[in-house]
C-alpha positions as CSV (number, residue, x, y, z in Angstrom):
1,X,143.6,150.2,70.3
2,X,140.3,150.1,72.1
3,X,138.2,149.4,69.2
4,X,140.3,145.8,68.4
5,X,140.2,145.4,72.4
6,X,137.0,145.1,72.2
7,X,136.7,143.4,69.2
8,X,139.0,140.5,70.6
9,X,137.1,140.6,73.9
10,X,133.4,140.2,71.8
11,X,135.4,137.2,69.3
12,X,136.5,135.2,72.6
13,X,133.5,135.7,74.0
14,X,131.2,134.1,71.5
15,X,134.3,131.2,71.0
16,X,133.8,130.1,74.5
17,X,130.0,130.7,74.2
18,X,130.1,127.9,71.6
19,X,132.7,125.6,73.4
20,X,131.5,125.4,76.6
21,X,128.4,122.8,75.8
22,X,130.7,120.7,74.5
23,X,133.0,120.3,76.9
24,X,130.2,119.9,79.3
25,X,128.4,117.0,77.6
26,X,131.6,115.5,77.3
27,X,132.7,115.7,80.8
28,X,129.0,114.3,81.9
29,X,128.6,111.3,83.5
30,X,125.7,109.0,82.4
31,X,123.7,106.6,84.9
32,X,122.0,103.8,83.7
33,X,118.1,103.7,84.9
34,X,117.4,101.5,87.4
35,X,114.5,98.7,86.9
36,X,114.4,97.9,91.1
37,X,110.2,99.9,91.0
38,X,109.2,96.7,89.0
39,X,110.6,93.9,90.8
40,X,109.9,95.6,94.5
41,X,105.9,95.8,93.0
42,X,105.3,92.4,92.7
43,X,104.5,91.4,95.7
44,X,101.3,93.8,96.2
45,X,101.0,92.6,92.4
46,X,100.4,88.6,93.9
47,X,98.0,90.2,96.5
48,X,96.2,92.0,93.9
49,X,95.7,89.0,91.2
50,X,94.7,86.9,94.8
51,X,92.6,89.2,96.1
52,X,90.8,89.3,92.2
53,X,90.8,85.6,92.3
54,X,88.9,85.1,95.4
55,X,86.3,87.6,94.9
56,X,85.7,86.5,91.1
57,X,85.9,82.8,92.9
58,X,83.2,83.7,95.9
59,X,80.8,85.5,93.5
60,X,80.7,82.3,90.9
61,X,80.5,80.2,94.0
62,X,77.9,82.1,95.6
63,X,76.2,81.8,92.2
64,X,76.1,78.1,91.8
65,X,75.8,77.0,95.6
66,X,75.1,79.9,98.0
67,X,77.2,79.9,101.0
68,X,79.5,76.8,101.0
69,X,80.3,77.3,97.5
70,X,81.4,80.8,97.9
71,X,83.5,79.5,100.3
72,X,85.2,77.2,98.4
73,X,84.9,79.2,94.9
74,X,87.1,81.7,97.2
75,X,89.8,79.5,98.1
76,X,90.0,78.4,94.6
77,X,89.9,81.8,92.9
78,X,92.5,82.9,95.2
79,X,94.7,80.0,94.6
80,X,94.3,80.6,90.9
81,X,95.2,84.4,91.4
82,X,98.2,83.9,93.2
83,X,99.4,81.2,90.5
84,X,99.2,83.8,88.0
85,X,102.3,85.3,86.6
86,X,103.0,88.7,87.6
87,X,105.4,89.9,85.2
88,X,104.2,92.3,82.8
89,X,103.8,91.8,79.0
């Protein structure tokens, strides 16, 4: 009597152990990944390709005609970096 207690107690034991991770991955609730960290980003992405834009601009300006042409190679650098997309490929 004690020897097939056990023995039922050990066979119901490993029967759960092998049911329970399916009933748990099919009661589990899936969330779809959210894409909001690449569209927030793209603002300080504008000020980055701007703020490359100018500084390339002012150094080829400064180049080819010292201080008023690093003035203006600036404004157009920047221009040029905030025209730039800023979605990745």
């Amino acid at each position: 009597m004690r020897k097939s207690l056990v023995t039922v107690l050990i066979s119901a034991g490993l029967l759960a152990e092998t049911a329970v991770p399916v009933l748990i991955a099919a009661t589990k609730k899936t969330t779809a990944t959210k894409k909001t960290t690449a569209n927030r980003s793209s603002g300080r992405r504008r000020a980055r390709n701007v703020a490359i834009g100018a500084a390339g601009g002012a150094a080829g300006g400064a180049i080819l005609g010292r201080g008023r042409g690093a003035g203006a190679g600036a404004v157009v650098g920047g221009t040029a970096g905030a025209l730039t997309p800023t979605r990745r490929r």
